[in-house]
N, C-alpha and C positions, 0 to 999 in steps of 0.2 A: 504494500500500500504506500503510494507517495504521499510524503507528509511535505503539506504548503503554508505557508504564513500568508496569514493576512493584518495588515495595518490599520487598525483604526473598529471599532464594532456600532457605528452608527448607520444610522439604516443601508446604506447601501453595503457594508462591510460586511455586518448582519447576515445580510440577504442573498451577496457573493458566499458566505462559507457555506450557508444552505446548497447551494447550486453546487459548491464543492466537492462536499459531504455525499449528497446524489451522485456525483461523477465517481465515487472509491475513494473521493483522498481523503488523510487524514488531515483537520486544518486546525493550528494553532492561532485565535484570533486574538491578538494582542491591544487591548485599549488604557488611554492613558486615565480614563476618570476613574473613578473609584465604583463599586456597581449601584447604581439610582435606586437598586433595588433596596439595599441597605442603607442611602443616605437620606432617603425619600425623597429625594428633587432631583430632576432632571437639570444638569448645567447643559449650558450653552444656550445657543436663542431657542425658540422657545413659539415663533409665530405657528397658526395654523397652517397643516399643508393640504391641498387640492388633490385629492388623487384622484386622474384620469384613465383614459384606456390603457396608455404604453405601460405605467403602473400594475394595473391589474393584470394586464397579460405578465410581467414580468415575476406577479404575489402568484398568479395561478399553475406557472409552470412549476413549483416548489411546495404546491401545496398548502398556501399559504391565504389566500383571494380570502377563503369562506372565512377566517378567524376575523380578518382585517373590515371584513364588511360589516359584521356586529357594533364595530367601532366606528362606524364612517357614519354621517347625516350626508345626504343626496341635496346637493343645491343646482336645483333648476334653471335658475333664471339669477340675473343681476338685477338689482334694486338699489335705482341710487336717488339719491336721496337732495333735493337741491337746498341751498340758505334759508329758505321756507320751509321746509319740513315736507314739500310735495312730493311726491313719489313719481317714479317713470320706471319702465321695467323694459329689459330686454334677454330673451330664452336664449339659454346659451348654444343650443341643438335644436336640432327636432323635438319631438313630442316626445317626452318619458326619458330622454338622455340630460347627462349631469355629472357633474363635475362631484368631488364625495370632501367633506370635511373630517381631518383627523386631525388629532392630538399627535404633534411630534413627538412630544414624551412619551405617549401611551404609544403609540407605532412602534418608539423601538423598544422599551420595553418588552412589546408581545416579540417582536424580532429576536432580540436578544435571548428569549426564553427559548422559542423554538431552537435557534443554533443549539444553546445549552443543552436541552433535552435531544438533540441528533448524536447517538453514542461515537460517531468521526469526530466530534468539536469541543473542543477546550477553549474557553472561554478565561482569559487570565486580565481583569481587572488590578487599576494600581500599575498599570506598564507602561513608561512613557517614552516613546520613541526617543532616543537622542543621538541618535547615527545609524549609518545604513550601508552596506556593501553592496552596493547597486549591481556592480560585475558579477558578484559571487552568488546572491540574489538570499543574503540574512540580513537581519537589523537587530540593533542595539538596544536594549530597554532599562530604563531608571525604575527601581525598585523600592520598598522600604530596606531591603536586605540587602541591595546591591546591585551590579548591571549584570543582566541577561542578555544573551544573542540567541536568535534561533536558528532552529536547527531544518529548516524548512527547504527541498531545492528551488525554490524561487517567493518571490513577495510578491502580494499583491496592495498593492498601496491605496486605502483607501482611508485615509486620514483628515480629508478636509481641506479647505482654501489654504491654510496654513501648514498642508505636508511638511514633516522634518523628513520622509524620504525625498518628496521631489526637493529637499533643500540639496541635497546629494550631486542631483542631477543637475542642477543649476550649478555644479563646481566642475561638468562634464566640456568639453568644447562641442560648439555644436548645437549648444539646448537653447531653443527661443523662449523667453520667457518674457510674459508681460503681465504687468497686473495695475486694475485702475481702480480706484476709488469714484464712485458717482458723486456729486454733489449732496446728496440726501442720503438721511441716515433715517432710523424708524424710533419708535417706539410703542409698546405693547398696553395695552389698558383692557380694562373687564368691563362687560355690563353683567351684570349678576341675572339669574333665574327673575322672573314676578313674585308677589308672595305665596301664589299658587305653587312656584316650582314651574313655570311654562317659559315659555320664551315672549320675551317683551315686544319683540317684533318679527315676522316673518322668519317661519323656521329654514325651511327648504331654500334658503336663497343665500347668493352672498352681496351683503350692503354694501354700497360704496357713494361714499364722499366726497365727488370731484370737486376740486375746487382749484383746474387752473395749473398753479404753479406746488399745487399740496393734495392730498387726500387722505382720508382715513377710509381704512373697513374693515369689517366684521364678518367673520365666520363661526356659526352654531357650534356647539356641543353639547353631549350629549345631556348635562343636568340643570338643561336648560338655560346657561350662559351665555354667551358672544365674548370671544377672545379680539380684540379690536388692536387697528395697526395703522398709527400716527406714520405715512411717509414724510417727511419735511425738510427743508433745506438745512445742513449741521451749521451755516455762517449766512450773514447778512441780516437785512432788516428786515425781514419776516424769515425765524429761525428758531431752532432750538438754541443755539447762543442768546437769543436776542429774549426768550420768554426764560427772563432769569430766575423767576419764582411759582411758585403753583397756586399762588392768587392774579399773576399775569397769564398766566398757561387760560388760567378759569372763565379768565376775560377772553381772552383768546377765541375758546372753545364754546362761548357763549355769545359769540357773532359770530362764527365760520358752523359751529354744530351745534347747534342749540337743540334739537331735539335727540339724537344723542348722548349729548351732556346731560341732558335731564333722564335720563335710564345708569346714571354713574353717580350715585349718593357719595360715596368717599373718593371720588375724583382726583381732589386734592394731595391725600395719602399716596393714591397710587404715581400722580405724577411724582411726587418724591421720592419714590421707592423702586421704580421699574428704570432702568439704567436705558440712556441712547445708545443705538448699536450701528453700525457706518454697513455700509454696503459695498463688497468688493466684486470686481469681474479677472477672473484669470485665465488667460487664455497660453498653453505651452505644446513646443511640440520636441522632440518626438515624446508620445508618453511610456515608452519602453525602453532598454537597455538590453539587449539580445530574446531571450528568452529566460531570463534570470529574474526580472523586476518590472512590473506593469505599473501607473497610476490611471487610478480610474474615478467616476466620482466626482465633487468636487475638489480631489488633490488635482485633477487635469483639466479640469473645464468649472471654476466655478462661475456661475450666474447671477443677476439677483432675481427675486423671486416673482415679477410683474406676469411671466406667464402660466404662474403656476406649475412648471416643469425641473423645476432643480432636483427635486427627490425624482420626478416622475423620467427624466433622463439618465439620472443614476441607475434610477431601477431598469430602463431599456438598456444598458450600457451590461447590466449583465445577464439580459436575456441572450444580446447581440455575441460577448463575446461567447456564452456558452455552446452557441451557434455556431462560432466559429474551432471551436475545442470540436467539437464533434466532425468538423469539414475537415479538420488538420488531426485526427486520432490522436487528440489530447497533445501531440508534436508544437512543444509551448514556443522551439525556436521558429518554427513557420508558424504559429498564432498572434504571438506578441505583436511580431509587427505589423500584422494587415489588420489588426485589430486597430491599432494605432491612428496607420495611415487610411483606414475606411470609415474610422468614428471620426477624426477629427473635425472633418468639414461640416457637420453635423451639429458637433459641439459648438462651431463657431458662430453657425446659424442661428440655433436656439438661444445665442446670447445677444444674436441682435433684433431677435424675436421679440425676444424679454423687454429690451430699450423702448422696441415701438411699441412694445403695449403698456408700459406706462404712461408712455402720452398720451393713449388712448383713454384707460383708465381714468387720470388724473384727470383731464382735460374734454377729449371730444366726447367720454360719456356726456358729457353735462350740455350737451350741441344738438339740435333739433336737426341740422341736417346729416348729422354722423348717424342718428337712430334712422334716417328715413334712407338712408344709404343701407343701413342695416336690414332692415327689411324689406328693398329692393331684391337685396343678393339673395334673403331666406326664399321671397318665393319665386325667385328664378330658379333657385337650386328645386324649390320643391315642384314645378315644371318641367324643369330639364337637370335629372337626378345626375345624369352618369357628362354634365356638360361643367358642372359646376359646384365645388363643393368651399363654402367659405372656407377661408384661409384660418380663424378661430376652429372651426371643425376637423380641416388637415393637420392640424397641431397638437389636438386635444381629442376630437373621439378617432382616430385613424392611428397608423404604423408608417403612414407616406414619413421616409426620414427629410429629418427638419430642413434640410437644404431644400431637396427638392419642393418642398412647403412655401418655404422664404422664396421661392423663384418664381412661385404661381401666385402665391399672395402678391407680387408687385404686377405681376402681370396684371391682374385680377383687377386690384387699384387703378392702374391707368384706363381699363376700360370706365371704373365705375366714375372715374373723375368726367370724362365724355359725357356719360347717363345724368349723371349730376347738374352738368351746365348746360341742360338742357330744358328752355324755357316751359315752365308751368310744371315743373316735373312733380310740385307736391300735391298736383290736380290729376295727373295723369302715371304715379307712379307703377299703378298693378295695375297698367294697358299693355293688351298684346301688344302695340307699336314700341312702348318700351322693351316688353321683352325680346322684340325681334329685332332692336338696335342693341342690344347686348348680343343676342347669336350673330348677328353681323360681325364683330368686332373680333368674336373666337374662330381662331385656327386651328 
């Protein structure tokens, strides 16, 4: 039985040694936190995550789909919310498809327990990377007791935006590496249960906030709460710098969200208590080192999280390579690298996926002619099924890979820009004449 290290036990880590374990290896999964399970919190961030199709297929190949869905609320539709407290809403699919709310913590947690309970996995908390033989394909681990190397023939590096493997490969000649900070950083806030225990606003949905150059939202769980997510500039004059107290936050939050804010009694406390977090994008290449040491994950491709696919990538990233293990009979020096050079361009797509749809979000949700562009394109598709399928759809309920997605979504857009600047179009949008100026335009 080959025994393999894996770096890192956060969900995609997790989820790789599962995939492992099913292939015969034995896999040592080395993480540096201490187990959640015994400290009872979950470090690190902490936002809700979206899980989509590429997701699910990657929880169902492992056996995993049915556990994680007990856990998930199904959000249908977007509900955003204007300075008013008016509602507008737009479905995110077809009828009956949806996007699912988890608990980061509680996801990997159930993750974590699964590897655990697969008798291939060792699960060694308290390990914290601090060098790597990238060639050789072990790594170094800080201990209470001492340093550790494993004993693994190759690593698989799944440690996060901040890899101490891929620090390895950054000492390598050759390695691109780039990493950018956005303008905007988050922060996390609660709206609590009703006094019923129900949810205070729309369950099945995810809220959003546009407002512009900021936005907040909120996604459901399960005991009836809303985990809510301050996007906002970290400097300037409208900033988290700038709202230096949590009686200015309050003012703040009571002209930009005021109906919001009145579903958050201790407000206050929690602006003081829940920490701003910056938002990184990394983008490196090659992510291999022969067939010795892989990064996968966010050690190779981290995002921010605007398309809801940073976990939902991880988790395709090891459906893809397990895919590719079975094309190359587990032969790791011909997998490593087409793995590399086939996911990359993917990865780099889905990170400028992620950018446009913050502007989206932020911004042209809150636009009268970005909703009626919206449902343009739904009932063209619903028309002409196999002529057109949004570009939110290719991304989120499909496996089309993310490039190919990014290539038709611009396409896609310059037609609708045409449809759009077309006189009366908010008179005549669901005319056959419009629809048959959009088939005009497709090749």
């Amino acid at each position: 039985m080959k025994n393999v290290t894996v770096v890192g036990a956060g969900l995609v880590g997790s989820l790789w040694s599962l995939y492992l374990a099913k292939r015969g290896y034995a896999v040592d999964v080395y993480e540096r936190r201490p187990d959640p399970r015994k400290t009872g919190k979950a470090e690190g961030r902490s936002i809700n995550l979206a899980l989509s199709d590429r997701g699910w297929a990657a929880l169902e190949k492992v056996g995993m789909a049915e556990a994680v869905r007990k856990e998930a609320i199904p959000m249908y539709r977007r509900v955003m919310h204007d300075v008013a407290g008016n509602l507008s809403f737009q479905p995110y699919g077809k009828e009956n498809q949806a996007i699912y709310s988890v608990s980061r913590g509680g996801l990997n947690r159930l993750m974590v327990e699964a590897a655990e309970a697969h008798p291939h996995v060792k699960v060694h908390f308290g390990h914290a990377c601090v060098d790597a033989d990238v060639e050789g394909g072990t790594a170094t681990f800080a201990t209470e007791d001492g340093h550790v190397t494993s004993q693994g023939e190759a690593v698989f590096a799944t440690d996060g935006a901040f890899s101490k493997v891929r620090a390895q490969f950054q000492r390598r000649d050759r390695f691109n590496y780039q990493q950018e900070y956005i303008d905007h950083g988050y922060k996390e806030l609660h709206i609590p249960p009703g006094a019923d225990g129900s949810h205070q606003i729309e369950r099945e949905a995810l809220h959003i906030w546009p407002r512009g150059k900021h936005m907040l939202i909120a996604l459901p769980n399960p005991d009836g709460s809303f985990t809510c997510t301050l996007f906002f500039p970290m400097e300037g004059p409208m900033s988290f710098d700038a709202l230096g107290t949590a009686e200015a936050a309050e003012t703040f939050f009571a002209e930009h969200f005021g109906d919001a804010l009145a579903l958050m009694p201790d407000f206050q406390d929690q602006w003081r208590q829940n920490p701003v977090s910056s938002l990184v994008i990394i983008r490196c290449s090659p992510w291999n080192v022969g067939g010795k040491t892989v990064l996968f994950g966010d050690a190779s491709h981290a995002i921010v999280p605007f398309y809801g696919q940073g976990m939902n990538s991880g988790f395709e990233d090891c459906r893809v390579f397990d895919e590719l293990l079975d094309a190359h009979k587990d032969d790791f020096e011909a997998a490593f690298p087409v793995f590399s050079t086939q996911r990359k361009p993917h990865a780099d797509a889905i990170a400028e996926l992620a950018m446009r749809n913050f502007v989206e979000m932020r911004d042209l949700t809150a636009q009268p002619e970005f909703l009626l562009q919206k449902k343009i394109e739904a009932a063209f598709s619903a028309q002409y099924p196999g002529r057109w399928m949004p570009l939110y759809s290719q991304v989120t309920f499909s496996h089309i890979p993310y490039a190919d997605a990014l290539a038709a979504g611009k396409r896609q857009e310059a037609i609708m820009q045409t449809i759009m600047a077309r006189p009366n179009i908010e008179e005549t949008w669901n005319s056959q004449e419009v629809m048959d100026a959009i088939l005009a335009q497709l090749h």
